[in-house]
PQR file of N, CA, C, O and H, with PARSE charges and radii, in Angstrom:
ATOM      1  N   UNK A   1     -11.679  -9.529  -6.401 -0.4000 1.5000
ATOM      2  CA  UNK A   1     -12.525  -8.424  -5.986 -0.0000 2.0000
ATOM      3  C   UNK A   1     -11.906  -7.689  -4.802  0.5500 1.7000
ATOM      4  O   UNK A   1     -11.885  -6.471  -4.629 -0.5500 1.4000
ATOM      5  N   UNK A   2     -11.434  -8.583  -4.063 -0.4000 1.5000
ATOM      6  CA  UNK A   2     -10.696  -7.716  -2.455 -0.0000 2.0000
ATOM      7  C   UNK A   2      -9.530  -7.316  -3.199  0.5500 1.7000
ATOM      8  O   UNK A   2      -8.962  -6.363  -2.666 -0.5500 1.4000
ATOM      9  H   UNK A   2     -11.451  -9.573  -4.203  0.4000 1.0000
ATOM     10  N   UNK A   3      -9.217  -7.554  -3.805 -0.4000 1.5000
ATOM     11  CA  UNK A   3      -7.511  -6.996  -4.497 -0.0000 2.0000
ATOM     12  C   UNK A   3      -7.898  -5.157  -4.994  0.5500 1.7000
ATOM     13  O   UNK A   3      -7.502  -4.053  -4.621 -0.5500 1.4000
ATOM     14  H   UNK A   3      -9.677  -8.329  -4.238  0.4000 1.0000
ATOM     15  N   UNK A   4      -8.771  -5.623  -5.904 -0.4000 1.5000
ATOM     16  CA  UNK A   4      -9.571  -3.785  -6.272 -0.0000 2.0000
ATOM     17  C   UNK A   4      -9.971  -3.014  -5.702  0.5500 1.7000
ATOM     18  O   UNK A   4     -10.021  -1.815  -5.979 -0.5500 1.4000
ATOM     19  H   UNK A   4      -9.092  -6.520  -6.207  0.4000 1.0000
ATOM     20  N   UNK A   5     -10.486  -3.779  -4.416 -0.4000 1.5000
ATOM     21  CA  UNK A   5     -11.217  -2.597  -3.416 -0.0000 2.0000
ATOM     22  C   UNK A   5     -10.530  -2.186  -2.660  0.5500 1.7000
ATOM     23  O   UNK A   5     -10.860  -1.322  -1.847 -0.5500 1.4000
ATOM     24  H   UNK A   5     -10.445  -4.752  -4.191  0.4000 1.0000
ATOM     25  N   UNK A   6      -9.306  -2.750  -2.748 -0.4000 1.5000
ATOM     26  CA  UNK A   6      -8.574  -2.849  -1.509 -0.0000 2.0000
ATOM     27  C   UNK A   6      -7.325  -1.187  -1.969  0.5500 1.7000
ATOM     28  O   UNK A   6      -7.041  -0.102  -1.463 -0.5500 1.4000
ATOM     29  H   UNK A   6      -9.038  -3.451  -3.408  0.4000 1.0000
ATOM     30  N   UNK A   7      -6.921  -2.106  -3.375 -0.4000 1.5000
ATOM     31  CA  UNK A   7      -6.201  -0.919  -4.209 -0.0000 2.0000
ATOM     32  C   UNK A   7      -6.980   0.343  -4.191  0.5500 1.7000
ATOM     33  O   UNK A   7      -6.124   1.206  -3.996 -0.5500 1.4000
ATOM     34  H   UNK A   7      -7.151  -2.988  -3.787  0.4000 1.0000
ATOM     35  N   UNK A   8      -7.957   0.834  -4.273 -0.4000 1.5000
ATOM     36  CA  UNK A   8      -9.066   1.306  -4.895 -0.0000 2.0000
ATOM     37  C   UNK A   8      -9.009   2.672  -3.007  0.5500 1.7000
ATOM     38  O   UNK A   8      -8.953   3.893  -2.861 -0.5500 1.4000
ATOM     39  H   UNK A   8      -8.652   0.134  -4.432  0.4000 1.0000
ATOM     40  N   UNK A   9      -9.064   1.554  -2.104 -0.4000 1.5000
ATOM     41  CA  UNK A   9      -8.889   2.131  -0.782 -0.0000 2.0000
ATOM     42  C   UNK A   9      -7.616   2.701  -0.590  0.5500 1.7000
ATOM     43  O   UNK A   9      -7.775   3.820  -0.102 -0.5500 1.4000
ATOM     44  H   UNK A   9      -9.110   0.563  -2.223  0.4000 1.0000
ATOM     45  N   UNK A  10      -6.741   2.507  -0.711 -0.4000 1.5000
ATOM     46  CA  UNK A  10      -5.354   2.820  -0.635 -0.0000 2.0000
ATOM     47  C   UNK A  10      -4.897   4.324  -1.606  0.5500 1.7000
ATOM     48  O   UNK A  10      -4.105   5.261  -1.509 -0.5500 1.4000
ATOM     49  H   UNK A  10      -6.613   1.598  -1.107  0.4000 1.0000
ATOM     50  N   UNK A  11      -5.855   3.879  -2.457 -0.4000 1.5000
ATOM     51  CA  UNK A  11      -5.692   5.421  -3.828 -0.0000 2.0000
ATOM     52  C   UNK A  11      -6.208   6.284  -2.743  0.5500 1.7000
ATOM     53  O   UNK A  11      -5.515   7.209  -2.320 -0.5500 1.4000
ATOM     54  H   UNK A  11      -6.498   3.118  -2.535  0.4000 1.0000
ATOM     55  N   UNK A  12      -7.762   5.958  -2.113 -0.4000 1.5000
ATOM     56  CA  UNK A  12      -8.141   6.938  -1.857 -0.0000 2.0000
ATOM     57  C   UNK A  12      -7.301   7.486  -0.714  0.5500 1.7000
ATOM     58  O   UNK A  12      -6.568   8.393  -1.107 -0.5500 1.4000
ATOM     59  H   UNK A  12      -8.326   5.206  -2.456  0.4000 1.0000
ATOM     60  N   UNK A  13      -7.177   7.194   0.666 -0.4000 1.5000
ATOM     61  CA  UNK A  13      -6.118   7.137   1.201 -0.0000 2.0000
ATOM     62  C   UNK A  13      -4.806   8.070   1.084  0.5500 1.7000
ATOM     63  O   UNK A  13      -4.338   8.841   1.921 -0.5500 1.4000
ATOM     64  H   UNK A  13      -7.772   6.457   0.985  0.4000 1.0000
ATOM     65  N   UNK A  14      -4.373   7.769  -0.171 -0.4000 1.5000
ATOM     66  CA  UNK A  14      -3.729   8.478  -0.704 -0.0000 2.0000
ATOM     67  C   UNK A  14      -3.566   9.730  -1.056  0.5500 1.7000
ATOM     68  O   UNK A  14      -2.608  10.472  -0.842 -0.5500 1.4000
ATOM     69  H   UNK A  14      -4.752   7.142  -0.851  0.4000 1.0000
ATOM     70  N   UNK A  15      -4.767   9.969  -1.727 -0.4000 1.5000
ATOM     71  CA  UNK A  15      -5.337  11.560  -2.196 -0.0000 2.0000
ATOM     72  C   UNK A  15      -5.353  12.045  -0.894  0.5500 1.7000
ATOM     73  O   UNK A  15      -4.713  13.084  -0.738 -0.5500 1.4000
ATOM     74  H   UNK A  15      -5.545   9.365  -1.901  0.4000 1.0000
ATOM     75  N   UNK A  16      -6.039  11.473   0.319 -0.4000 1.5000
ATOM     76  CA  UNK A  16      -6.745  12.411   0.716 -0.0000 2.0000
ATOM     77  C   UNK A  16      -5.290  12.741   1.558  0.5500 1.7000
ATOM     78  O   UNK A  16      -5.027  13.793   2.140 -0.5500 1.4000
ATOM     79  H   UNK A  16      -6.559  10.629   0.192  0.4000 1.0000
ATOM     80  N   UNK A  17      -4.526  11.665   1.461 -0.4000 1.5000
ATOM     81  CA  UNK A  17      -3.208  12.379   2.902 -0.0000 2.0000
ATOM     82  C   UNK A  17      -2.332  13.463   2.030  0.5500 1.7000
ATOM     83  O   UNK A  17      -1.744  14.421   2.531 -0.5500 1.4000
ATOM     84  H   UNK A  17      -4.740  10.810   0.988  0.4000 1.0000
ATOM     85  N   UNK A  18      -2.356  13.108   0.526 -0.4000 1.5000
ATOM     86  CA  UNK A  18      -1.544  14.417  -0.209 -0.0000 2.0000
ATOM     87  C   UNK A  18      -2.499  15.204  -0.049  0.5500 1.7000
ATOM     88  O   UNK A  18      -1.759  16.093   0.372 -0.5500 1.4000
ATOM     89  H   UNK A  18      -2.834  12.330   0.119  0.4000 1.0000
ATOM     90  N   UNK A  19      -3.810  15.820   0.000 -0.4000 1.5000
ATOM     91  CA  UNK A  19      -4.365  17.030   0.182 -0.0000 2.0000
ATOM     92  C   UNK A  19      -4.043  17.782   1.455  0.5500 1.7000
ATOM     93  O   UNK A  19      -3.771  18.963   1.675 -0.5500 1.4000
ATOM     94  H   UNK A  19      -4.412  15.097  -0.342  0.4000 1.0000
ATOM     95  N   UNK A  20      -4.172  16.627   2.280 -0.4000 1.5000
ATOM     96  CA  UNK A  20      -4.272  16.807   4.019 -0.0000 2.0000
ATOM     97  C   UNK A  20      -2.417  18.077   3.812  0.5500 1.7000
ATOM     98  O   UNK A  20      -2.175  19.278   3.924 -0.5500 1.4000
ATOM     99  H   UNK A  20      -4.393  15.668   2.101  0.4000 1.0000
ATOM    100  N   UNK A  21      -1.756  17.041   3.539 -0.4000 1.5000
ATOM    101  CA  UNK A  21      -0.438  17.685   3.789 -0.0000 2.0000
ATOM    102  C   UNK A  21      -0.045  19.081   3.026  0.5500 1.7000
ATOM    103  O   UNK A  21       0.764  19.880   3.498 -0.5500 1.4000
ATOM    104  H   UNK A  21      -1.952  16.065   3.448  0.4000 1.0000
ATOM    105  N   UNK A  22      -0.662  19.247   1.901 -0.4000 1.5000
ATOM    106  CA  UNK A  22      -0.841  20.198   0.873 -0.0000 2.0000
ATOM    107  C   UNK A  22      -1.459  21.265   1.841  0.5500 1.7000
ATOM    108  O   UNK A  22      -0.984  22.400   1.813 -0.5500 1.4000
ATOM    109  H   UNK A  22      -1.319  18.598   1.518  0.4000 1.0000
ATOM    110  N   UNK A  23      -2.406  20.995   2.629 -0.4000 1.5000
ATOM    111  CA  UNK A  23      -2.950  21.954   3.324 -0.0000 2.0000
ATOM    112  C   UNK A  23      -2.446  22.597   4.832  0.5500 1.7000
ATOM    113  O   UNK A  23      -2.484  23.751   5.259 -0.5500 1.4000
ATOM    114  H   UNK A  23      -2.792  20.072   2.652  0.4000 1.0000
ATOM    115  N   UNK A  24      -1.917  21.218   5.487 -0.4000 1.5000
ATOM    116  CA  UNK A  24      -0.936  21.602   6.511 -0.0000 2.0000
ATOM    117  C   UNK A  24      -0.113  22.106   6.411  0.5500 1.7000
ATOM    118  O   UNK A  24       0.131  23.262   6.754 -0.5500 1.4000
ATOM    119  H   UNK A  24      -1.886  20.280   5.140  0.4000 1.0000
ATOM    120  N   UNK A  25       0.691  21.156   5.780 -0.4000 1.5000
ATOM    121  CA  UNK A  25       2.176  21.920   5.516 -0.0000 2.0000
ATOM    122  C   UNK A  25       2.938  22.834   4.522  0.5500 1.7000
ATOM    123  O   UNK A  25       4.034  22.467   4.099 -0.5500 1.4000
ATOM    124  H   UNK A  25       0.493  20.217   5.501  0.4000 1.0000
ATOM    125  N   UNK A  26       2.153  24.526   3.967 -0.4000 1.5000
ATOM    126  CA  UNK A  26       2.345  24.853   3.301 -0.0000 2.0000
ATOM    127  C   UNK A  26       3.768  26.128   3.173  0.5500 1.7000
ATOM    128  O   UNK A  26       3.506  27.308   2.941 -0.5500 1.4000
ATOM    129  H   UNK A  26       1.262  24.823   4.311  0.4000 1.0000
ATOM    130  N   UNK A  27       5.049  25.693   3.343 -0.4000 1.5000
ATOM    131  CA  UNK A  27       6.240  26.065   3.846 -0.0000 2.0000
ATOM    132  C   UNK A  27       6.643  26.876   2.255  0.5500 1.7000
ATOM    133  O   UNK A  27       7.114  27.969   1.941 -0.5500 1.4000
ATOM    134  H   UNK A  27       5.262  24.734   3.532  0.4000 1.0000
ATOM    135  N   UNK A  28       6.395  26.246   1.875 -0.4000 1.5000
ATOM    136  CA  UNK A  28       7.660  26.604   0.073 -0.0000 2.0000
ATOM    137  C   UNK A  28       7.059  25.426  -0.755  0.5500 1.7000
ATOM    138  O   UNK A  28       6.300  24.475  -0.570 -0.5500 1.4000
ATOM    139  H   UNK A  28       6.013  25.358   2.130  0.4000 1.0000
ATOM    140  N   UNK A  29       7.995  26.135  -2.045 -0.4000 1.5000
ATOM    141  CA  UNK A  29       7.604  25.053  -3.341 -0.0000 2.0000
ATOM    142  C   UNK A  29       8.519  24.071  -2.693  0.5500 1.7000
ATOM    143  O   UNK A  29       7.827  23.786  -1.715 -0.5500 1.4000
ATOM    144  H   UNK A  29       8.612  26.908  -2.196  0.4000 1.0000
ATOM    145  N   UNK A  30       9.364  23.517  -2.598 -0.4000 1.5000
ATOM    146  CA  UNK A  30      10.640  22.544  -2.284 -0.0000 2.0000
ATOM    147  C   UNK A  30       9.998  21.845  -1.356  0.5500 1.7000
ATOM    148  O   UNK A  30       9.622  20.673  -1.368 -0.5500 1.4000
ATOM    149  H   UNK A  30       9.927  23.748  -3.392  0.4000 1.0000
ATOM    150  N   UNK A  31       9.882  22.937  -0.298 -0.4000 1.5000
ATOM    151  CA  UNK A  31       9.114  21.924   1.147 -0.0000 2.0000
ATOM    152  C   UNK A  31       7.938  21.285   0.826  0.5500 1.7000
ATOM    153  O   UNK A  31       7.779  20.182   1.349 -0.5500 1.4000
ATOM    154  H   UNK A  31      10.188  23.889  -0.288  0.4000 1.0000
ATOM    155  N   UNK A  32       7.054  21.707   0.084 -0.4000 1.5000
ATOM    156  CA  UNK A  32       5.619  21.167  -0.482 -0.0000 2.0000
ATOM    157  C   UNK A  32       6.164  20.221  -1.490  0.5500 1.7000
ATOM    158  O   UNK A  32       5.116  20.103  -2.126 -0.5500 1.4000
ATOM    159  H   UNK A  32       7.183  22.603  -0.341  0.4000 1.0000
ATOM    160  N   UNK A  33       7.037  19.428  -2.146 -0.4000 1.5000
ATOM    161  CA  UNK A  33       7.577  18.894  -2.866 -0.0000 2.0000
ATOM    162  C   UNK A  33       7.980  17.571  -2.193  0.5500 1.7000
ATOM    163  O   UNK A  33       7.506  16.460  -2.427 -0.5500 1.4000
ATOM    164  H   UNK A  33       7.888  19.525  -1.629  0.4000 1.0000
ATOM    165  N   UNK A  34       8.908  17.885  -1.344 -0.4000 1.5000
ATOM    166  CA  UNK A  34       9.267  16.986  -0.355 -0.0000 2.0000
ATOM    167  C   UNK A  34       8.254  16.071   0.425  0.5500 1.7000
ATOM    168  O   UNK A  34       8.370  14.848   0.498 -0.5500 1.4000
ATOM    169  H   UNK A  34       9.293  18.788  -1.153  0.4000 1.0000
ATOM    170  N   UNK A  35       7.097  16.917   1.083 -0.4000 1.5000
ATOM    171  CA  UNK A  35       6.525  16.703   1.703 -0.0000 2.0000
ATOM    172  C   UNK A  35       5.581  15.392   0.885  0.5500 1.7000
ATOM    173  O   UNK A  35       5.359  14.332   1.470 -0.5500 1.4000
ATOM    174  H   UNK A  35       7.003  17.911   1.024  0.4000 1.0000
ATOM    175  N   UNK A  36       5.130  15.642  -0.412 -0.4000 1.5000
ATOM    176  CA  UNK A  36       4.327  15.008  -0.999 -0.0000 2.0000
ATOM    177  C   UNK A  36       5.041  14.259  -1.457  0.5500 1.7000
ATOM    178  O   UNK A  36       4.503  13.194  -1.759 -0.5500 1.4000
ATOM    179  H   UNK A  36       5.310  16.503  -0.887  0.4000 1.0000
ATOM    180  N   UNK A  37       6.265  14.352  -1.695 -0.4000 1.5000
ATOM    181  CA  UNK A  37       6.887  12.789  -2.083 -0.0000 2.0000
ATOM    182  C   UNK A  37       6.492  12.014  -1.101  0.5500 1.7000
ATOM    183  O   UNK A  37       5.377  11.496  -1.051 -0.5500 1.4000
ATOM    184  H   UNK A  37       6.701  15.217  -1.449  0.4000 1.0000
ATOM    185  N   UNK A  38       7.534  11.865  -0.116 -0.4000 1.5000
ATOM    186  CA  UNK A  38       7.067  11.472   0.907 -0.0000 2.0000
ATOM    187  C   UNK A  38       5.647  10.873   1.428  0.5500 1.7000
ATOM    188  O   UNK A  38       5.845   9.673   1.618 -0.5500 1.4000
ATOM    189  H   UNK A  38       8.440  12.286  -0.157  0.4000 1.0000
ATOM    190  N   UNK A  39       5.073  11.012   1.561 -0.4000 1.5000
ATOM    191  CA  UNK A  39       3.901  10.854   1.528 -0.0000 2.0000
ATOM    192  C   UNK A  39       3.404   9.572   0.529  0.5500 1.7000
ATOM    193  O   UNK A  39       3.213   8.369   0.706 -0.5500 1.4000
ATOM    194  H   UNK A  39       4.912  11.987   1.406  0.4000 1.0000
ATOM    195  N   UNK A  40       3.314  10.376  -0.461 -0.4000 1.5000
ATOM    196  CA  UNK A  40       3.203   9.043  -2.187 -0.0000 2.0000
ATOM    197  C   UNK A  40       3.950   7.720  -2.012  0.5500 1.7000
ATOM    198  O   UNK A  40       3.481   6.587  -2.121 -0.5500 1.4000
ATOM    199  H   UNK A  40       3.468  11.354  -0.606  0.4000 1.0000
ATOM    200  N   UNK A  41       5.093   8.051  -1.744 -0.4000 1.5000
ATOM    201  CA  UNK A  41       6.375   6.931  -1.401 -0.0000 2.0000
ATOM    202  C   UNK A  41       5.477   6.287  -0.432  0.5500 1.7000
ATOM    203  O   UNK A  41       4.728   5.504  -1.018 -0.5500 1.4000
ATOM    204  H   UNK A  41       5.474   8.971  -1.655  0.4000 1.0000
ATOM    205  N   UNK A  42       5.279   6.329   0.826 -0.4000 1.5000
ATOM    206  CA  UNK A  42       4.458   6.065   2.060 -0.0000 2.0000
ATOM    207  C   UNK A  42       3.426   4.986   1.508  0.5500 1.7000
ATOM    208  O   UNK A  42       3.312   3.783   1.743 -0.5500 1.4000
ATOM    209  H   UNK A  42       5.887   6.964   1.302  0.4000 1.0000
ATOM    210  N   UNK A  43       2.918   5.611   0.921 -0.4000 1.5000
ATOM    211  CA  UNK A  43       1.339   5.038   0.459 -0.0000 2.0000
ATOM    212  C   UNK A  43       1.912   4.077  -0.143  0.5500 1.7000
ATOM    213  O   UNK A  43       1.907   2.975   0.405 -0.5500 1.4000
ATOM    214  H   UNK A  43       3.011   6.589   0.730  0.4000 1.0000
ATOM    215  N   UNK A  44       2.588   4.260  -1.492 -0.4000 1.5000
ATOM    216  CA  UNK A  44       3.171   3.218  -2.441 -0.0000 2.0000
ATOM    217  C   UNK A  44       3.572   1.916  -1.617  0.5500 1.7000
ATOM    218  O   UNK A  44       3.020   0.839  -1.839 -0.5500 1.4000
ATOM    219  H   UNK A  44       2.592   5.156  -1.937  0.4000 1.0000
ATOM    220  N   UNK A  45       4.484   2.060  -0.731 -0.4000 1.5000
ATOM    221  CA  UNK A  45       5.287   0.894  -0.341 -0.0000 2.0000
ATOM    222  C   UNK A  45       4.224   0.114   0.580  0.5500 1.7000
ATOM    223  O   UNK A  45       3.987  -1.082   0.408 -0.5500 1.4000
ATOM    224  H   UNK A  45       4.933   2.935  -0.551  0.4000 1.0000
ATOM    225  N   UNK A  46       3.399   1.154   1.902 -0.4000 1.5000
ATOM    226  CA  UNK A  46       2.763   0.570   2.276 -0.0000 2.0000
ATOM    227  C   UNK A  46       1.506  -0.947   1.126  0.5500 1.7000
ATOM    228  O   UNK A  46       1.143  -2.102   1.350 -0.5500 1.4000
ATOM    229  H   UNK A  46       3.591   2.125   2.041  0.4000 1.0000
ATOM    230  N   UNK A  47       1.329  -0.032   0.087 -0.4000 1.5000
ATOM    231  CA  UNK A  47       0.156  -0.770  -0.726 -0.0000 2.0000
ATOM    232  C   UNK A  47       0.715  -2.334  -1.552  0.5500 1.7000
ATOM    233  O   UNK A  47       0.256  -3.432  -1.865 -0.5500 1.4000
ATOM    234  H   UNK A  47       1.624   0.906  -0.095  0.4000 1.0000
ATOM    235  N   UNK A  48       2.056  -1.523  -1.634 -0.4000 1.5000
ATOM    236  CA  UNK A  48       2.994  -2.538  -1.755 -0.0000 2.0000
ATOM    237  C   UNK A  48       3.031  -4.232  -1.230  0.5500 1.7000
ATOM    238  O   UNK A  48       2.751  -5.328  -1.715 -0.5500 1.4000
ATOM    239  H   UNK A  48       2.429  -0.631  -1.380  0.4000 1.0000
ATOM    240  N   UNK A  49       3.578  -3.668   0.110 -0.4000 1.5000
ATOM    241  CA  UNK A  49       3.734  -4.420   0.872 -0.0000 2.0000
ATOM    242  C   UNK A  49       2.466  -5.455   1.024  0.5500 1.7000
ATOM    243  O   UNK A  49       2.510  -6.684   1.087 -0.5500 1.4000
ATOM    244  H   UNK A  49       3.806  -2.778   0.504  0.4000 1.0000
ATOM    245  N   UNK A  50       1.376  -4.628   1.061 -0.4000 1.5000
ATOM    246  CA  UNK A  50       0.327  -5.720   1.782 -0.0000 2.0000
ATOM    247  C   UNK A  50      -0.315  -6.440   0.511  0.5500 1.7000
ATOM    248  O   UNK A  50      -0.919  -7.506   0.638 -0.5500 1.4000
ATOM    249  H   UNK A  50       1.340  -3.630   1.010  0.4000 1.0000
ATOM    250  N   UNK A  51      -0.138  -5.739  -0.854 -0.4000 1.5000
ATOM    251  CA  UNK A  51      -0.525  -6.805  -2.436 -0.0000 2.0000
ATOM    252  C   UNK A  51       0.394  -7.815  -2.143  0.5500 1.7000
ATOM    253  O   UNK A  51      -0.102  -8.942  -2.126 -0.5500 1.4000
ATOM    254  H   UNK A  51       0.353  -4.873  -0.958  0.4000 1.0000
ATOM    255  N   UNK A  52       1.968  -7.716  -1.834 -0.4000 1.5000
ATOM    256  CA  UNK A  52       2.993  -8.657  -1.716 -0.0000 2.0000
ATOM    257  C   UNK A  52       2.477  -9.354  -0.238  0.5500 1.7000
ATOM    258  O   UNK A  52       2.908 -10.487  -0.455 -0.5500 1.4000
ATOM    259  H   UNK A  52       2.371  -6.801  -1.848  0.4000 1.0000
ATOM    260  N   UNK A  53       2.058  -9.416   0.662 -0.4000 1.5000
ATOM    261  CA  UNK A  53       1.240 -10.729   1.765 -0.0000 2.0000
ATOM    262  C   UNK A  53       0.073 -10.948   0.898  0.5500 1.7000
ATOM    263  O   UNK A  53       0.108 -12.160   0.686 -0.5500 1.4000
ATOM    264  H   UNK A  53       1.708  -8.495   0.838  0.4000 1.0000
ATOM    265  N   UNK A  54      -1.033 -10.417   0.221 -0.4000 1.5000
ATOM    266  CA  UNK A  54      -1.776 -11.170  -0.233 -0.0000 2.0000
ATOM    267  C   UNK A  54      -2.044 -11.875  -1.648  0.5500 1.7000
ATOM    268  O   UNK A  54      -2.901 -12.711  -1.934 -0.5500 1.4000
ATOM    269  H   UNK A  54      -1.062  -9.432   0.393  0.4000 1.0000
ATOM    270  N   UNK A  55      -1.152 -11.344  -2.368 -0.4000 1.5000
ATOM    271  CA  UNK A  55      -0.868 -12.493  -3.832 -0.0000 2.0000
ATOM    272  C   UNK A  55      -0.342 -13.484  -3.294  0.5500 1.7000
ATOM    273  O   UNK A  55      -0.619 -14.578  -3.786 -0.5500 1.4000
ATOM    274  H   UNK A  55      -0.456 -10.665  -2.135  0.4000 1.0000
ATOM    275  N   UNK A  56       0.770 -13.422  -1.880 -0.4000 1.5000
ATOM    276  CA  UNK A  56       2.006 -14.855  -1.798 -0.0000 2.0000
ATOM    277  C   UNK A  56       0.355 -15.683  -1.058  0.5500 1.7000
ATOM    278  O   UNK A  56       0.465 -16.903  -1.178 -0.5500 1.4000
ATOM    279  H   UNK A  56       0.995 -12.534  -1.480  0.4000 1.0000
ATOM    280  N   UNK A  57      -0.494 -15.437  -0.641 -0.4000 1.5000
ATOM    281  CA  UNK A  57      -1.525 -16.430  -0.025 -0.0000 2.0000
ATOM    282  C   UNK A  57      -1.712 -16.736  -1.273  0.5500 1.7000
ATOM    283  O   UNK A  57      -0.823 -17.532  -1.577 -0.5500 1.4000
ATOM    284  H   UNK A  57      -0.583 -14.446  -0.543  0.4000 1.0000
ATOM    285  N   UNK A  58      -2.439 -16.516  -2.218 -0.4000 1.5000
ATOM    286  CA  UNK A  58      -2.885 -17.002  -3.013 -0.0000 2.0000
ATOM    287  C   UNK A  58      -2.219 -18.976  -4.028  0.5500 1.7000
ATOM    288  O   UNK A  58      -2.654 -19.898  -4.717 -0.5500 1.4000
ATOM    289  H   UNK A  58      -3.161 -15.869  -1.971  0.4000 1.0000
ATOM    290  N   UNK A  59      -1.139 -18.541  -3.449 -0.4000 1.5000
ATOM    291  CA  UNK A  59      -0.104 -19.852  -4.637 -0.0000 2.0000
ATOM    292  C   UNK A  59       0.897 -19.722  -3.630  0.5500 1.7000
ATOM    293  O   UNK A  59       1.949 -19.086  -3.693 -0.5500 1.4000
ATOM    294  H   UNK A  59      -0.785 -17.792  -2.889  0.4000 1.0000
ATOM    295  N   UNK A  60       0.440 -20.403  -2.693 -0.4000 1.5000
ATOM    296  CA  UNK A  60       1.498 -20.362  -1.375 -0.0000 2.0000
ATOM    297  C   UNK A  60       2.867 -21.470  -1.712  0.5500 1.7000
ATOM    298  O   UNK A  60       2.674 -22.609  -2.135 -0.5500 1.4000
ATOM    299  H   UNK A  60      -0.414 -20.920  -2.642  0.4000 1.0000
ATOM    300  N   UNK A  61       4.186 -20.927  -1.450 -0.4000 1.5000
ATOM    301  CA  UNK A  61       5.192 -21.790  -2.147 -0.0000 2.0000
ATOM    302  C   UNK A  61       5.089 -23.552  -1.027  0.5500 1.7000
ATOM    303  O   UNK A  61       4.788 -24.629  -1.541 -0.5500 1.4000
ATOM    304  H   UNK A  61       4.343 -20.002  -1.106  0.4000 1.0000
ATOM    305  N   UNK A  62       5.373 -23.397   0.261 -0.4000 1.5000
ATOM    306  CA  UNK A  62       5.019 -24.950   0.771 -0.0000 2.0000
ATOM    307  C   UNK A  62       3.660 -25.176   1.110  0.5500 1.7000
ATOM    308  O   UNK A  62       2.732 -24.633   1.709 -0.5500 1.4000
ATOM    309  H   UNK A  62       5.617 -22.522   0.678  0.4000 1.0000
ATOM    310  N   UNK A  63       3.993 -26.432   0.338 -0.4000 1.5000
ATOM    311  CA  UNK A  63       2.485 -27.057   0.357 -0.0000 2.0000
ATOM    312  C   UNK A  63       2.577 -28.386   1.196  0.5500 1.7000
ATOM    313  O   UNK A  63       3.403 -29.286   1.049 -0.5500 1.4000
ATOM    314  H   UNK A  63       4.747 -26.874  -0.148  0.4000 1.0000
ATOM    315  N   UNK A  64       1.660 -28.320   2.008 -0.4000 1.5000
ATOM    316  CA  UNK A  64       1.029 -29.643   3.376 -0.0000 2.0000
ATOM    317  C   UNK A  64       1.615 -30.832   2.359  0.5500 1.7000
ATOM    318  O   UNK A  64       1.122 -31.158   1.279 -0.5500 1.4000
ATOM    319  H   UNK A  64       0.989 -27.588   2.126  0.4000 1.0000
ATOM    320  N   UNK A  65       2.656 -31.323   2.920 -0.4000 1.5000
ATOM    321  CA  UNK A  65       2.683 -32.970   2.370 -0.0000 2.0000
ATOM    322  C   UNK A  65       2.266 -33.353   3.314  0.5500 1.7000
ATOM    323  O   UNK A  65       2.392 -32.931   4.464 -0.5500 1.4000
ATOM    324  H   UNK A  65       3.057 -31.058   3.797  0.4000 1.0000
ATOM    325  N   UNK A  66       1.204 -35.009   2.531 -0.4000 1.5000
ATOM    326  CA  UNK A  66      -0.042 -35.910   3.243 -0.0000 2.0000
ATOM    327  C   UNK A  66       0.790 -36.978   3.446  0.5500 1.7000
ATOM    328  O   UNK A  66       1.359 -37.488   2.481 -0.5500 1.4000
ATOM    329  H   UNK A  66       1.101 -35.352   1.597  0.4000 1.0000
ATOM    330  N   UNK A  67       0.985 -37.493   4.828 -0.4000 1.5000
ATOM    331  CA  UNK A  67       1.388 -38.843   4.759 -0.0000 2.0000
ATOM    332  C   UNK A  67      -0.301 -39.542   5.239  0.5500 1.7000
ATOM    333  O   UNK A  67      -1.231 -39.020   5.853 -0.5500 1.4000
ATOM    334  H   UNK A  67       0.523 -37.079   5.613  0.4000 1.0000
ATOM    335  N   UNK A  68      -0.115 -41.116   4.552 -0.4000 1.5000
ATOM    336  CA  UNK A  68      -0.444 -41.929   4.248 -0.0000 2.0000
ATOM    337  C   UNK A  68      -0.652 -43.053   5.603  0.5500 1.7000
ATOM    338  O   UNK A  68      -0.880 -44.239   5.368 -0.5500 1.4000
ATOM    339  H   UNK A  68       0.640 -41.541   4.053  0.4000 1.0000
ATOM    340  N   UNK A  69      -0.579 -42.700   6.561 -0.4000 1.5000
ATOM    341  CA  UNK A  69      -0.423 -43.355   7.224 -0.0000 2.0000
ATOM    342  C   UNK A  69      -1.789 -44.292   8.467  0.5500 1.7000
ATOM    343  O   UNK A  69      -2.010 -45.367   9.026 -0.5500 1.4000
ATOM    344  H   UNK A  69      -0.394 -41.737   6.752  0.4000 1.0000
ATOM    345  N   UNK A  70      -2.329 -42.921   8.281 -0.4000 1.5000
ATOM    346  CA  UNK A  70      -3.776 -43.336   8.823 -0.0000 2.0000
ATOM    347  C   UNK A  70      -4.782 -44.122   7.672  0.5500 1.7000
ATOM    348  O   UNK A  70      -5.916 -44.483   7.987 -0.5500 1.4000
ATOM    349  H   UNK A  70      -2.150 -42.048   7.827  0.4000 1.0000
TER
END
């Protein structure tokens, strides 16, 4: 459920900073091109990044070995 909402936040996020910039920065077709790559890329990697910290929690590779000792 936090995985969807989370994605779900990040879309929005998304839209709204390509509008934002669509509206700021309106230079040329090329420059308005650039600009929104940029941007998309941004979002992407960021959303990226943080699915990649929270799937690796999920099935974490070292796992607590128990000694026996107590």
């Amino acid at each position: 459920m936090g995985f969807v909402i989370t994605t779900l936040i990040f879309a929005v996020v998304g839209i709204i900073a390509s509008l934002l910039v669509r509206i700021c920065c309106s230079r040329g077709a090329s420059t308005n091109l650039l600009h929104l790559t940029l941007v998309v890329t941004a979002v992407v990697c960021c959303w990226m990044m943080w699915a990649i910290v929270y799937l690796a929690q999920m099935k974490p590779l070292i796992v607590p070995i128990l000694s026996e000792v107590e």
